[in-house]
N, CA, C and O atoms as a Maestro MAE file, in Angstrom:
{
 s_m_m2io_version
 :::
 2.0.0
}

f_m_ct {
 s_m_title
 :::
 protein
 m_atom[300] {
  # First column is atom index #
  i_m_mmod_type
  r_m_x_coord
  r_m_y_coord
  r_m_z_coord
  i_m_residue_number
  s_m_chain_name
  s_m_pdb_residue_name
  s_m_pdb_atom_name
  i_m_atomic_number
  :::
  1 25 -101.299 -37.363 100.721 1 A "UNK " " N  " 7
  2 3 -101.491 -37.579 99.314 1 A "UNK " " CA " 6
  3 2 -100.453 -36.760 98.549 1 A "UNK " " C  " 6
  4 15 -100.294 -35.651 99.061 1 A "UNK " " O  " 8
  5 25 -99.797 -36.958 97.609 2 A "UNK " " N  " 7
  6 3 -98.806 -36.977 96.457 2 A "UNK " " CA " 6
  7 2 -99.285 -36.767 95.108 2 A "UNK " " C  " 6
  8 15 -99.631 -37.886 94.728 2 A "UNK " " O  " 8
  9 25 -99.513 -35.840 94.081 3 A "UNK " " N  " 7
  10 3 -99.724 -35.372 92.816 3 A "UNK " " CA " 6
  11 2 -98.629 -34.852 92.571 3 A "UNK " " C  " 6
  12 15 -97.723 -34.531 93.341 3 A "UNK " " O  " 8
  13 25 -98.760 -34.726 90.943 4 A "UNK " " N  " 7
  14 3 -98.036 -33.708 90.259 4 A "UNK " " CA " 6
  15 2 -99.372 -32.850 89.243 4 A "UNK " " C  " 6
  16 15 -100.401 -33.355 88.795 4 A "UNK " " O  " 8
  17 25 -98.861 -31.372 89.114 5 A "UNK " " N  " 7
  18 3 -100.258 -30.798 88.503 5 A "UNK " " CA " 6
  19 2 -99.842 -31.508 87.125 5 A "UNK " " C  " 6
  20 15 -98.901 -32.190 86.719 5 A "UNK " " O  " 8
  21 25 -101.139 -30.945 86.582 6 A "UNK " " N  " 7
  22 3 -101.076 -31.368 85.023 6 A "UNK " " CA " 6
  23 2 -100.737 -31.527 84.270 6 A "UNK " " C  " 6
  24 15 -100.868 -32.448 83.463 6 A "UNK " " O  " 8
  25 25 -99.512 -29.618 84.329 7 A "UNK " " N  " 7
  26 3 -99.060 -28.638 83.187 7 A "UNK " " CA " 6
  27 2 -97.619 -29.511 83.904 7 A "UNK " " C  " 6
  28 15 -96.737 -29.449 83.047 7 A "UNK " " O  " 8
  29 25 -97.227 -30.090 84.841 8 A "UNK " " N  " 7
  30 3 -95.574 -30.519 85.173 8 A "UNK " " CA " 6
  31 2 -95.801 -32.106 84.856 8 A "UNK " " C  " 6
  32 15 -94.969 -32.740 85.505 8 A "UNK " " O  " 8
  33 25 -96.556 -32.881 84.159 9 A "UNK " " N  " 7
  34 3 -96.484 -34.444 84.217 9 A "UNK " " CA " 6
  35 2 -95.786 -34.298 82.985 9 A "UNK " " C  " 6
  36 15 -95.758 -33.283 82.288 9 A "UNK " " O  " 8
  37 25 -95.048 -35.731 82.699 10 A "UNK " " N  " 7
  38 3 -94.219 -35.958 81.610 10 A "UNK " " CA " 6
  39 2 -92.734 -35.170 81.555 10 A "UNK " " C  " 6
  40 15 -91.906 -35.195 80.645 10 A "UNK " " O  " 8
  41 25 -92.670 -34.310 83.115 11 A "UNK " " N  " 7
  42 3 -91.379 -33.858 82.397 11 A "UNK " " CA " 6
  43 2 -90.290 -34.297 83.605 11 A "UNK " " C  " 6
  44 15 -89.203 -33.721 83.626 11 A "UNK " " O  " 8
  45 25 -90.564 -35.207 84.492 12 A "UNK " " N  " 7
  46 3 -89.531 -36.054 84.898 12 A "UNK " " CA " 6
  47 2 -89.468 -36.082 86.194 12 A "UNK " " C  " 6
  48 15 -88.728 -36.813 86.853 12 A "UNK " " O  " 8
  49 25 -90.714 -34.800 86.863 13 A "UNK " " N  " 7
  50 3 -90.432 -34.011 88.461 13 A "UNK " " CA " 6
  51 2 -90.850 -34.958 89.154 13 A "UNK " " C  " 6
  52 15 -90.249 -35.259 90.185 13 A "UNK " " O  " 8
  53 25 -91.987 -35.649 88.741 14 A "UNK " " N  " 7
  54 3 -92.316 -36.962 90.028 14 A "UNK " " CA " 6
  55 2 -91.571 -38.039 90.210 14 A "UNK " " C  " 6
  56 15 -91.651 -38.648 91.277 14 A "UNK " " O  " 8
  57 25 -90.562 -38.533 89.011 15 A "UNK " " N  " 7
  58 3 -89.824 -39.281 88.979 15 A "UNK " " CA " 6
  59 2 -88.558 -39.042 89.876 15 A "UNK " " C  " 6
  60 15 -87.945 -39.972 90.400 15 A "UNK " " O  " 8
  61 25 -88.200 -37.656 90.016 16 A "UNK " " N  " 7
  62 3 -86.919 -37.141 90.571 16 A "UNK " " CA " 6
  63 2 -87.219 -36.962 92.233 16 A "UNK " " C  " 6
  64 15 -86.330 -37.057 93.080 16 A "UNK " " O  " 8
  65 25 -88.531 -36.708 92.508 17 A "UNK " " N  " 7
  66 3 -89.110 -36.603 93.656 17 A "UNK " " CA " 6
  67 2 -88.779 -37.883 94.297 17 A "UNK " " C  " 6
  68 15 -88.019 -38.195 95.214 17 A "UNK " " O  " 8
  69 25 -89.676 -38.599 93.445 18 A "UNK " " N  " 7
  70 3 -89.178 -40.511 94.259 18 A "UNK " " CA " 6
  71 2 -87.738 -40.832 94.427 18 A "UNK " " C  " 6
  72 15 -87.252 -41.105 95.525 18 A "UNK " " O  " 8
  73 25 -86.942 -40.788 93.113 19 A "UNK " " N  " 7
  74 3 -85.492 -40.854 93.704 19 A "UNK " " CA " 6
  75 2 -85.051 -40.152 95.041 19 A "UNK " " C  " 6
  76 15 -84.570 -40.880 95.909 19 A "UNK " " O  " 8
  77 25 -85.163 -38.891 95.271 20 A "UNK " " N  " 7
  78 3 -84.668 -38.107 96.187 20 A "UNK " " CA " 6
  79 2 -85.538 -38.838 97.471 20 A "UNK " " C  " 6
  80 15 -84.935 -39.615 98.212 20 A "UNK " " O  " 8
  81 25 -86.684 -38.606 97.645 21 A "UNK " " N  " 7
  82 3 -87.514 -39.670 98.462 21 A "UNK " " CA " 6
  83 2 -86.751 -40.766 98.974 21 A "UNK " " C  " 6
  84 15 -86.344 -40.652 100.130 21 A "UNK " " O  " 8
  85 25 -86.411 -42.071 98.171 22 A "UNK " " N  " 7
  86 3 -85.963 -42.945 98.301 22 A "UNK " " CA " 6
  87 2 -84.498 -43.166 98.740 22 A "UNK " " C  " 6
  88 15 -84.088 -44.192 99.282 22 A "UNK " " O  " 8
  89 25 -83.791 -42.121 98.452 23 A "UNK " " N  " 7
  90 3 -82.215 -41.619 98.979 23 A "UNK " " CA " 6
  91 2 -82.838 -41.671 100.678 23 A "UNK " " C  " 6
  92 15 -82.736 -42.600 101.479 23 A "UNK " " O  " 8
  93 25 -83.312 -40.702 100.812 24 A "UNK " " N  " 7
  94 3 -83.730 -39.963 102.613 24 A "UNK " " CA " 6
  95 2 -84.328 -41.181 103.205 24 A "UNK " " C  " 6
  96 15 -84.414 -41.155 104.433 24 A "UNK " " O  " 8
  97 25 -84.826 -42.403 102.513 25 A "UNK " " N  " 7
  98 3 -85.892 -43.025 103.072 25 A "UNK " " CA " 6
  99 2 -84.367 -44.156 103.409 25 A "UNK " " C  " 6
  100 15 -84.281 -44.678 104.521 25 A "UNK " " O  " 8
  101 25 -83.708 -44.314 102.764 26 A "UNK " " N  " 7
  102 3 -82.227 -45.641 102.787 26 A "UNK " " CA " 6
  103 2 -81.875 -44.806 103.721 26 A "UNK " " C  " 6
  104 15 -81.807 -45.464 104.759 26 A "UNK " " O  " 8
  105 25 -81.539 -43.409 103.980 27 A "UNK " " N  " 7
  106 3 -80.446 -42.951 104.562 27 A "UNK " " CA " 6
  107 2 -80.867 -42.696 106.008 27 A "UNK " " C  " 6
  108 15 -80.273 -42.107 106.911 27 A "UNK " " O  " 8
  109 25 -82.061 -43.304 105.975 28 A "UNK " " N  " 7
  110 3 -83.244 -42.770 107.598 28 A "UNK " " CA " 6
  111 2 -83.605 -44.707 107.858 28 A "UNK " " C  " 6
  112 15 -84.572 -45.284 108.356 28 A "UNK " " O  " 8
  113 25 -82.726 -45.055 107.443 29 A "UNK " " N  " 7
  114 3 -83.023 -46.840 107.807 29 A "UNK " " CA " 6
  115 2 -83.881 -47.974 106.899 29 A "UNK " " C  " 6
  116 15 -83.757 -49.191 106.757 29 A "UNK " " O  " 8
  117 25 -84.649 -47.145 106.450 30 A "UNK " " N  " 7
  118 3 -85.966 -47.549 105.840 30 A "UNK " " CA " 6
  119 2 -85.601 -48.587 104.582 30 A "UNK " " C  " 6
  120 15 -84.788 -48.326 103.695 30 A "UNK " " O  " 8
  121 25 -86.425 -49.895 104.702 31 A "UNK " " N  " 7
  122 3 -86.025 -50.857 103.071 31 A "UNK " " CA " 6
  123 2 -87.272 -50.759 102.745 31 A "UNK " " C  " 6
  124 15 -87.234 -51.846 102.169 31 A "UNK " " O  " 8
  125 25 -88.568 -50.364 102.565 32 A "UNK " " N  " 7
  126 3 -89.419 -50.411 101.681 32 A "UNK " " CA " 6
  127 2 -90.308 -49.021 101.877 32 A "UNK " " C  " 6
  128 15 -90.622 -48.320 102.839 32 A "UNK " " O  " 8
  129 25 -90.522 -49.005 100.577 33 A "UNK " " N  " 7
  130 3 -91.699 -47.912 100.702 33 A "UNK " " CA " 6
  131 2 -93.357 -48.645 99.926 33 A "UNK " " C  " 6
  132 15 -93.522 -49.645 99.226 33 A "UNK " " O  " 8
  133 25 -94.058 -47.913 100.298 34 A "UNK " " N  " 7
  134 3 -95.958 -48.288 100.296 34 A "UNK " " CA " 6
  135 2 -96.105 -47.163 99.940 34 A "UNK " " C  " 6
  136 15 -95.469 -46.168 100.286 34 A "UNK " " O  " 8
  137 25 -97.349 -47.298 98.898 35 A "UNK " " N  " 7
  138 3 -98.508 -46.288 98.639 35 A "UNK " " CA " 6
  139 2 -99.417 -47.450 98.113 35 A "UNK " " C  " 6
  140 15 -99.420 -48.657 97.872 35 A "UNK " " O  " 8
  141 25 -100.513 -45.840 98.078 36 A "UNK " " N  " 7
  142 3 -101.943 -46.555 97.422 36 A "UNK " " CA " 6
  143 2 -103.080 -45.515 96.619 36 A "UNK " " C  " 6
  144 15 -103.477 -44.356 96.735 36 A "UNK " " O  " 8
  145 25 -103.287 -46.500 95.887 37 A "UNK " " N  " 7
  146 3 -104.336 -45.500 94.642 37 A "UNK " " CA " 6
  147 2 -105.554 -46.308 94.291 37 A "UNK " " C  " 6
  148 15 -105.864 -47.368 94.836 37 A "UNK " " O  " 8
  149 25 -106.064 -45.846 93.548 38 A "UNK " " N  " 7
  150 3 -107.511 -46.153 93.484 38 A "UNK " " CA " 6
  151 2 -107.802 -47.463 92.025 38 A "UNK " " C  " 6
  152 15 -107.797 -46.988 90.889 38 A "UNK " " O  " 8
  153 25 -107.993 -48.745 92.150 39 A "UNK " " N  " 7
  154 3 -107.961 -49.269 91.084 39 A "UNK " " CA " 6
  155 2 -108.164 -49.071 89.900 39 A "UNK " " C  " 6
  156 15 -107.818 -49.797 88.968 39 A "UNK " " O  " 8
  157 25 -108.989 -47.642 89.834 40 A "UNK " " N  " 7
  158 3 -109.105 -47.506 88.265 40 A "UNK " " CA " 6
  159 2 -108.575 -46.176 87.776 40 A "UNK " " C  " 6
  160 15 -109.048 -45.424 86.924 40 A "UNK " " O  " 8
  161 25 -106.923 -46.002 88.890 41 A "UNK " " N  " 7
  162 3 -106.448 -44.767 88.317 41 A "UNK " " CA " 6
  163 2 -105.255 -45.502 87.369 41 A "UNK " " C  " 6
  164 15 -104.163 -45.944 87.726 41 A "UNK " " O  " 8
  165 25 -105.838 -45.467 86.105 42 A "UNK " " N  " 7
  166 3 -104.931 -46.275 85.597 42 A "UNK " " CA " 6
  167 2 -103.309 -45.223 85.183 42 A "UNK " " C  " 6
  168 15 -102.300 -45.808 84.791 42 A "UNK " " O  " 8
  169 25 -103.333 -43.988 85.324 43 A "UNK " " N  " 7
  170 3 -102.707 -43.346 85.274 43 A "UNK " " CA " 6
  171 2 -101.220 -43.667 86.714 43 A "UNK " " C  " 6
  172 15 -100.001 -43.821 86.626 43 A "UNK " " O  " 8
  173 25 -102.008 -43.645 87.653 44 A "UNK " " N  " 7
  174 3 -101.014 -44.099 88.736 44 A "UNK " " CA " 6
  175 2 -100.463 -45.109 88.440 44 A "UNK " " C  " 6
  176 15 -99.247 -45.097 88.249 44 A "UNK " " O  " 8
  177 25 -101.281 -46.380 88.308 45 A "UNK " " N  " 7
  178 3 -100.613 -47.595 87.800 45 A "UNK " " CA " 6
  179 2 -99.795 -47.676 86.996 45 A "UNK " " C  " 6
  180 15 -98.829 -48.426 87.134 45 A "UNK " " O  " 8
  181 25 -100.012 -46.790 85.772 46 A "UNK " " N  " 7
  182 3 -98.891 -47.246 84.383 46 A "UNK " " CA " 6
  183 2 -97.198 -46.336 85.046 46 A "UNK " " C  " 6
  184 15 -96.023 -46.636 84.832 46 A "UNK " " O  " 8
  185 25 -97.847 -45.114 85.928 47 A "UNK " " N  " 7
  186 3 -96.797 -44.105 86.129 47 A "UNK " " CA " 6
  187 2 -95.136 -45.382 87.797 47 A "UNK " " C  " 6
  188 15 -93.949 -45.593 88.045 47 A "UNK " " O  " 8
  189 25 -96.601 -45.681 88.241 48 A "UNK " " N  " 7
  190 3 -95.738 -46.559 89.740 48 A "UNK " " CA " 6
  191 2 -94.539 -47.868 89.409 48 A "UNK " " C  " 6
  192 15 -93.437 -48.074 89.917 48 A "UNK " " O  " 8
  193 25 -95.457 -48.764 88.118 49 A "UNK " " N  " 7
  194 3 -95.075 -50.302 87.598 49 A "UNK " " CA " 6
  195 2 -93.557 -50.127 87.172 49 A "UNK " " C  " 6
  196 15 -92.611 -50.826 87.533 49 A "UNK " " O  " 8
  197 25 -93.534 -48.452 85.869 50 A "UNK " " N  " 7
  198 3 -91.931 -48.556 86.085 50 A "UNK " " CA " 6
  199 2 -91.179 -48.236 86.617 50 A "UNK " " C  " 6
  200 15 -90.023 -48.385 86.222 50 A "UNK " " O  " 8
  201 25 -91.557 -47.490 88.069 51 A "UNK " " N  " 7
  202 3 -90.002 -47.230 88.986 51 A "UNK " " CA " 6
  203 2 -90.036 -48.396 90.214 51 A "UNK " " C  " 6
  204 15 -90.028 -48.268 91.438 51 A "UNK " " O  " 8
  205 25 -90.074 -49.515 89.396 52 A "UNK " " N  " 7
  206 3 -90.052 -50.779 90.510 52 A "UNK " " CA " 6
  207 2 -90.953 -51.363 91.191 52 A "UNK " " C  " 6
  208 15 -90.814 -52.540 91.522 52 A "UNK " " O  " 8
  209 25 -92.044 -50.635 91.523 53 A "UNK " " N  " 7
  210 3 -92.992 -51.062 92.374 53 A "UNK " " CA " 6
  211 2 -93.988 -51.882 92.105 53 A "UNK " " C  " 6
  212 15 -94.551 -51.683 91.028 53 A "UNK " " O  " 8
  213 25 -94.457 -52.934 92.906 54 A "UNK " " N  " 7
  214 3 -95.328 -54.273 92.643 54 A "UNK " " CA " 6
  215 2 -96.112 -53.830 93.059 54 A "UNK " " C  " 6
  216 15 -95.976 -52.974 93.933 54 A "UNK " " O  " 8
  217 25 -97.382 -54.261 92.566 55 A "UNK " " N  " 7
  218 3 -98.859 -53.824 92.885 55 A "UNK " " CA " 6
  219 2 -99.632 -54.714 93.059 55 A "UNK " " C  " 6
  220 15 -99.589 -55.671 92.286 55 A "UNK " " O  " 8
  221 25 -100.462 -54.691 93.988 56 A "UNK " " N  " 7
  222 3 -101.420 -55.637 94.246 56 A "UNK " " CA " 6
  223 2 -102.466 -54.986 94.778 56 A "UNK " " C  " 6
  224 15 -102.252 -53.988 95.466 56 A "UNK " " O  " 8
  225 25 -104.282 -55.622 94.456 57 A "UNK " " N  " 7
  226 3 -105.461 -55.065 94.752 57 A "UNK " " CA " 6
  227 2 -105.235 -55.941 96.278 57 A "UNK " " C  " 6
  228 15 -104.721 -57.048 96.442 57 A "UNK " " O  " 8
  229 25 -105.958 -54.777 97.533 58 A "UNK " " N  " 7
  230 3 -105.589 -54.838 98.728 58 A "UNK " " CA " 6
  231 2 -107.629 -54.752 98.813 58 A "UNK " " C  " 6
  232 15 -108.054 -53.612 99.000 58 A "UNK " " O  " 8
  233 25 -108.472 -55.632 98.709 59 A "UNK " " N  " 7
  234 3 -109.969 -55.398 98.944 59 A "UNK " " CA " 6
  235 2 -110.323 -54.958 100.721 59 A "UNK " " C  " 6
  236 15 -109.952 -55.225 101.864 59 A "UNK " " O  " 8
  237 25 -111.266 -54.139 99.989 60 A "UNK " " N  " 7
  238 3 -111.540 -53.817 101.447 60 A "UNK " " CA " 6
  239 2 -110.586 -52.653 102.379 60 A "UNK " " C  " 6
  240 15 -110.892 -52.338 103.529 60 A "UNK " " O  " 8
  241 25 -109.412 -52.108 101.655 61 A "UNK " " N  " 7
  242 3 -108.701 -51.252 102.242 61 A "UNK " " CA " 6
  243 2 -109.288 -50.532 103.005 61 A "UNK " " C  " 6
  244 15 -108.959 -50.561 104.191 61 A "UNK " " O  " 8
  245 25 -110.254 -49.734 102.600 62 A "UNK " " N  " 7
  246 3 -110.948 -48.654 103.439 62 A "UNK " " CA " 6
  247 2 -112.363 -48.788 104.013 62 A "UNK " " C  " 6
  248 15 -113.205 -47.995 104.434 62 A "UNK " " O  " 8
  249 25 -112.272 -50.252 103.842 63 A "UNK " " N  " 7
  250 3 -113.456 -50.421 104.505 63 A "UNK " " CA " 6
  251 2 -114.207 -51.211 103.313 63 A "UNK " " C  " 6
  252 15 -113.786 -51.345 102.165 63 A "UNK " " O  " 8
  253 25 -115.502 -51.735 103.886 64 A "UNK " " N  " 7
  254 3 -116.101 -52.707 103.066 64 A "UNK " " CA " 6
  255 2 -116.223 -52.131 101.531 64 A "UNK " " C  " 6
  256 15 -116.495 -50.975 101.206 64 A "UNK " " O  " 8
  257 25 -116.028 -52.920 100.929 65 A "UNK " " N  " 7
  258 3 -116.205 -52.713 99.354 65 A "UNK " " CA " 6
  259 2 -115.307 -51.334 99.001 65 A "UNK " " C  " 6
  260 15 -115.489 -50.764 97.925 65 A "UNK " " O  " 8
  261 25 -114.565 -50.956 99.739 66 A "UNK " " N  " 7
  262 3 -113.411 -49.726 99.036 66 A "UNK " " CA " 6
  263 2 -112.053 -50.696 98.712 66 A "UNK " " C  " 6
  264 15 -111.440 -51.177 99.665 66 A "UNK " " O  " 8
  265 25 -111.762 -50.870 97.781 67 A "UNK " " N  " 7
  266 3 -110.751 -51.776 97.530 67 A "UNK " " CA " 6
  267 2 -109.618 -50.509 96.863 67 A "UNK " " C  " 6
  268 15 -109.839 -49.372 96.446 67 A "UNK " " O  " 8
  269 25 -108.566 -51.179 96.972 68 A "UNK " " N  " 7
  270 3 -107.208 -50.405 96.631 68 A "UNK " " CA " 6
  271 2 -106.406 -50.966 95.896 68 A "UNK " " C  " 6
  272 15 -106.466 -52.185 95.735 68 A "UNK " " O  " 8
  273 25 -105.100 -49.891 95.038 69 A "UNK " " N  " 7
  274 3 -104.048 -50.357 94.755 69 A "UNK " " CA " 6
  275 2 -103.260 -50.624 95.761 69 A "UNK " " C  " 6
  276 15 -103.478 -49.697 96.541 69 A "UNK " " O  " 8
  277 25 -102.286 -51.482 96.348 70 A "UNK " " N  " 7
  278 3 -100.766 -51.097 97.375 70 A "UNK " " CA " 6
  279 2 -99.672 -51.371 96.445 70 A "UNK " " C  " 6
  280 15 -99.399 -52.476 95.976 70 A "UNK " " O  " 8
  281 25 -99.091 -50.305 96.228 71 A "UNK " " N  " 7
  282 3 -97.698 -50.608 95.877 71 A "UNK " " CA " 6
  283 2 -96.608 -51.063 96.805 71 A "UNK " " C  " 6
  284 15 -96.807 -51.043 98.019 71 A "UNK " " O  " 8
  285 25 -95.840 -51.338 96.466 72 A "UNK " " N  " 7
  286 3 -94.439 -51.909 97.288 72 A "UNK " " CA " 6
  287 2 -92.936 -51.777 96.696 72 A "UNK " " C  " 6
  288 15 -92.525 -52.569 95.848 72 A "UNK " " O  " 8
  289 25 -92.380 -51.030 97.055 73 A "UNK " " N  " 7
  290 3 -90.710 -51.028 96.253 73 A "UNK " " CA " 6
  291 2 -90.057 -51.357 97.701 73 A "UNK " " C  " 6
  292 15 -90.524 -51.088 98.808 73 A "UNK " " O  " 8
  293 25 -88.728 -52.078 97.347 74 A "UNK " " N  " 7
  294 3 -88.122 -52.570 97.937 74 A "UNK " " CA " 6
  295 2 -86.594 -51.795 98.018 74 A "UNK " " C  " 6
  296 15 -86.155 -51.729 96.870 74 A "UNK " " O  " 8
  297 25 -85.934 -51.374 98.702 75 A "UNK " " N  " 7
  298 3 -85.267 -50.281 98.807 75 A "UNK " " CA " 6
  299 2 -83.773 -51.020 98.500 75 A "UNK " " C  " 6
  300 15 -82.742 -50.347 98.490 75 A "UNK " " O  " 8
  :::
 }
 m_bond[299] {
  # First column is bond index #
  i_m_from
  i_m_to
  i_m_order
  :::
  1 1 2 1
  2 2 3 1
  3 3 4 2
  4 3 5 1
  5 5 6 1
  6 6 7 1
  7 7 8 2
  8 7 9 1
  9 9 10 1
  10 10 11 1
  11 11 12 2
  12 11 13 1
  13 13 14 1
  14 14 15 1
  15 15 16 2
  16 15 17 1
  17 17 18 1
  18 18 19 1
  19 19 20 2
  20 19 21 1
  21 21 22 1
  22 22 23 1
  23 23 24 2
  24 23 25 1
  25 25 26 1
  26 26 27 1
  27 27 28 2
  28 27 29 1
  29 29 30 1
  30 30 31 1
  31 31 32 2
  32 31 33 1
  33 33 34 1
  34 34 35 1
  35 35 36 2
  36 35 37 1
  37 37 38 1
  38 38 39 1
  39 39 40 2
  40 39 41 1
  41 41 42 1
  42 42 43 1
  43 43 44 2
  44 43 45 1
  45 45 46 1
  46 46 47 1
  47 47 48 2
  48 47 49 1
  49 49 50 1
  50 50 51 1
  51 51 52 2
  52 51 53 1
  53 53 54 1
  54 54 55 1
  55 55 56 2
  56 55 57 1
  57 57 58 1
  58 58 59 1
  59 59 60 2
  60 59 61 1
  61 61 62 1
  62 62 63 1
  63 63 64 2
  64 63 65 1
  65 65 66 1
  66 66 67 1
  67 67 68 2
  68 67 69 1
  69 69 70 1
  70 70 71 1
  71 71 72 2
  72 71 73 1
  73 73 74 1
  74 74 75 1
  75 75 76 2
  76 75 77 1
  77 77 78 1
  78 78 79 1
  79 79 80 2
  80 79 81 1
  81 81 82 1
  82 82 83 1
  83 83 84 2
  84 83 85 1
  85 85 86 1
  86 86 87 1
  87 87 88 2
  88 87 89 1
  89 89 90 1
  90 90 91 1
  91 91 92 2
  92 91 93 1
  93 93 94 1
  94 94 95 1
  95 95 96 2
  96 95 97 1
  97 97 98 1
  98 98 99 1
  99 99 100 2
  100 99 101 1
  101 101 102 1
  102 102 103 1
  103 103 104 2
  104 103 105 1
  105 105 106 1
  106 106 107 1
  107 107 108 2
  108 107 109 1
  109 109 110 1
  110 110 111 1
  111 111 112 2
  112 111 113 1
  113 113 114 1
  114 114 115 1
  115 115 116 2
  116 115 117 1
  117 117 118 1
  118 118 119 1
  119 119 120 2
  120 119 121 1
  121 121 122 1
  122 122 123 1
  123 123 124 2
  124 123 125 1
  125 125 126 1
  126 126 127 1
  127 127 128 2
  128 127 129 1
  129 129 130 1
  130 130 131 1
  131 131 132 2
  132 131 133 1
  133 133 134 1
  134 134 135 1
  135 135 136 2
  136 135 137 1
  137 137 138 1
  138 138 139 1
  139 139 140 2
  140 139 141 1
  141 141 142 1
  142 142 143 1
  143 143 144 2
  144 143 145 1
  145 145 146 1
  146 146 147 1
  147 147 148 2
  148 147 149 1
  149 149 150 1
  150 150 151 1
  151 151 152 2
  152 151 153 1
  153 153 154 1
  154 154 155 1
  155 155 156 2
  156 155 157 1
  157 157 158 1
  158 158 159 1
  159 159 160 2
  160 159 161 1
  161 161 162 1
  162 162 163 1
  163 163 164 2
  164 163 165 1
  165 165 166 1
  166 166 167 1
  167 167 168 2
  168 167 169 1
  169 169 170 1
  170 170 171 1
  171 171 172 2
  172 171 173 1
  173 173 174 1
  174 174 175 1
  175 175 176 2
  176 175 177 1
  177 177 178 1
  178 178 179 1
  179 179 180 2
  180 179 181 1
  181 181 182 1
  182 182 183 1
  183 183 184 2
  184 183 185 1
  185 185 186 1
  186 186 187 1
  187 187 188 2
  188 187 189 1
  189 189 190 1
  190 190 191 1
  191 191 192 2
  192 191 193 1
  193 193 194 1
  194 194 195 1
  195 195 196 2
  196 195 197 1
  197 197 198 1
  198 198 199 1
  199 199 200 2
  200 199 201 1
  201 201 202 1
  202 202 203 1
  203 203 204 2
  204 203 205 1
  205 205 206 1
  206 206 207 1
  207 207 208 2
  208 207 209 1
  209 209 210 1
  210 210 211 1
  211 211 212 2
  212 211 213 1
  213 213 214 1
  214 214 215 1
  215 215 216 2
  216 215 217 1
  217 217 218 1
  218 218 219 1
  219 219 220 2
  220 219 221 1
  221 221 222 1
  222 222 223 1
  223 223 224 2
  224 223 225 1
  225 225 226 1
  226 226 227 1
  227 227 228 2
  228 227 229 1
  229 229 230 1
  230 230 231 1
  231 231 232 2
  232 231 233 1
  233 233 234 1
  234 234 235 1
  235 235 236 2
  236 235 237 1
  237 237 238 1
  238 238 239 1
  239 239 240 2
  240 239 241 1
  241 241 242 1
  242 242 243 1
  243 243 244 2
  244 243 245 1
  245 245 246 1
  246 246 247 1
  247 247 248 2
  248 247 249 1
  249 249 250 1
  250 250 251 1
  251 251 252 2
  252 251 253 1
  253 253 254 1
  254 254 255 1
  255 255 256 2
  256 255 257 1
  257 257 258 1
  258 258 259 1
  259 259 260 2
  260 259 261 1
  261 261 262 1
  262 262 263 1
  263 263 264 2
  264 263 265 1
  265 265 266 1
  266 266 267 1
  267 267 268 2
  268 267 269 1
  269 269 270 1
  270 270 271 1
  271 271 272 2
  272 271 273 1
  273 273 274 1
  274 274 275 1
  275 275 276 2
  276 275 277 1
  277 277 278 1
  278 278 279 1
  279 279 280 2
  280 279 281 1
  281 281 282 1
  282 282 283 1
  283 283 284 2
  284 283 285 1
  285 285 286 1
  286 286 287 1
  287 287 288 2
  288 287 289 1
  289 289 290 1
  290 290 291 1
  291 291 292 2
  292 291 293 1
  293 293 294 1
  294 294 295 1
  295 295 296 2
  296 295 297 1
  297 297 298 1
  298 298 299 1
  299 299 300 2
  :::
 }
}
């Protein structure tokens, strides 16, 4: 699992994290990256939608009736 605390959101560190992330992830072979959050973190959602990533409810992720976000960026 992946956060940023409270007092550091809005000032650009999770955003710079994913870039750098996504450098190591091209440079280690890799064309897509996945995560997943909880459908009603709408906070994840609004934060994931603009650095590219498509979202779709994945039901049942964790088992009956635990349903999920999956993101998907394409590298």
């Amino acid at each position: 699992m992946a956060a940023t605390r409270s007092d550091r959101r809005r000032t650009g560190l999770a955003r710079d994290l994913y870039a750098r992330f996504f450098e190591l992830a091209r440079a280690a072979g890799r064309d897509v990256v996945t995560c997943i959050t909880a459908p009603t973190n709408e906070g994840s959602i609004a934060f994931h939608t603009p650095l590219g990533f498509f979202a779709g409810l994945d039901p049942d992720h964790e088992g009956p009736g635990v349903d999920k976000i999956v993101f998907r960026v394409d590298l």
